[in-house]
C-alpha positions in Angstrom: 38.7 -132.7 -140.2 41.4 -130.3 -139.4 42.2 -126.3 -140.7 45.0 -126.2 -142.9 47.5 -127.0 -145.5 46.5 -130.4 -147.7 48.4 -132.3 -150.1 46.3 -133.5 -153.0 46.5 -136.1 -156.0 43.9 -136.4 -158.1 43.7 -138.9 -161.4 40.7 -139.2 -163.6 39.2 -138.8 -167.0 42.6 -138.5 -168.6 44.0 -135.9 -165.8 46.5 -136.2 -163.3 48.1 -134.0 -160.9 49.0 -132.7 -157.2 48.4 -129.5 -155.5 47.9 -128.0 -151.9 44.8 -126.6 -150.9 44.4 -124.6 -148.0 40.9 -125.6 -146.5 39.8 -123.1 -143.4 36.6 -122.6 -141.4 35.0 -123.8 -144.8 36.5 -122.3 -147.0 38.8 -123.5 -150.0 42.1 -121.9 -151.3 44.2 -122.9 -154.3 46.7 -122.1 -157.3 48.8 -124.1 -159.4 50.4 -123.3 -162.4 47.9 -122.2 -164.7 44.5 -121.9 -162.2 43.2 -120.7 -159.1 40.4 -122.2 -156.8 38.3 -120.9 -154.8 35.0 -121.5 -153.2 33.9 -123.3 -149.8 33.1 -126.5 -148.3 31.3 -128.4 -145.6 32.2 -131.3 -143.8 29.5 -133.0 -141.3 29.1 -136.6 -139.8 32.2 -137.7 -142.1 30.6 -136.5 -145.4 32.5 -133.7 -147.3 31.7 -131.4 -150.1 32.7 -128.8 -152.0 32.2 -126.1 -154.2 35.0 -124.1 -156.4 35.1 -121.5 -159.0 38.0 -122.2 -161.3 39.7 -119.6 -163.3 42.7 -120.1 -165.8 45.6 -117.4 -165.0 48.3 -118.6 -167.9 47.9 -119.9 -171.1 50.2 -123.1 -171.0 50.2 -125.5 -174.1 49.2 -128.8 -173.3 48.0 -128.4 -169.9 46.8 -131.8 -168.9 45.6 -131.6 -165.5 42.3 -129.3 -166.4 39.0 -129.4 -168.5 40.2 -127.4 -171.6 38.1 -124.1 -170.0 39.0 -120.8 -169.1 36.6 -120.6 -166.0 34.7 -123.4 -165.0 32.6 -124.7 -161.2 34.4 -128.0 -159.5 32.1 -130.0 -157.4 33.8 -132.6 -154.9 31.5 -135.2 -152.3 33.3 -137.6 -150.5 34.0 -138.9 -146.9 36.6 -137.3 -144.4 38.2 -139.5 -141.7 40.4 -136.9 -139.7 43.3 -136.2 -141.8 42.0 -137.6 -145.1 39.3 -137.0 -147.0 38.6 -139.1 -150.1 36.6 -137.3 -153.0 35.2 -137.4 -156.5 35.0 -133.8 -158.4 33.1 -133.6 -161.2 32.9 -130.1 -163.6 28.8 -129.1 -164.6 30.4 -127.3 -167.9 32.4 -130.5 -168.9 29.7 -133.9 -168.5 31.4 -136.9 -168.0 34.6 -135.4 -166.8 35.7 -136.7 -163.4 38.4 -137.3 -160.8 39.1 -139.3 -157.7 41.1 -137.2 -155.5 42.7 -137.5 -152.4 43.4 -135.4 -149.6 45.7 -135.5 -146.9 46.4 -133.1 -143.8 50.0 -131.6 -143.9 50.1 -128.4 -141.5 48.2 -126.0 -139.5 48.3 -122.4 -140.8 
């Protein structure tokens, strides 16, 4: 797995979206419209996880791409394959809620 810029899409439990995390020397850096991420990561043998603190920054109306919460934990497992990493996040605060996600290398930083 490489340091860098990735280009995410995620779909699940009624939520879609993109975004571009920046994931360095373990740890994990994000914002999108109404939230930012943060948190850390490991990736060993080809198996990947992560934790990340969500927090809302705007009130949008009818933001579909987020558990309806102002702060909530993201946990994401998968498998990396050097460029890619393939993952399921799942939110403690929300059970049930899920999304497949995908992760692809796009620059060095």
């Amino acid at each position: 797995m490489r340091n860098g810029i990735y280009r995410v899409w995620f779909k699940g439990s009624g939520v879609y979206g993109t975004a571009a995390p920046l994931l360095v020397d373990g740890q994990f850096i994000a914002c999108d419209r109404t939230h930012t991420y943060l948190g850390s990561y490991t990736e060993e043998n080809g198996n990947f996880t992560a934790s990340v603190e969500v927090r809302r920054h705007t009130i949008r109306p009818q933001v579909t791409n987020q558990p309806d919460l102002d702060q909530f934990h993201m946990n994401i497992e998968g498998r990396s394959a050097g460029e890619i990493i393939a993952g399921r996040c799942t939110v403690p605060e929300k059970p049930g809620f899920m999304t497949d996600a995908e992760y692809i290398w796009c620059s060095e930083v």
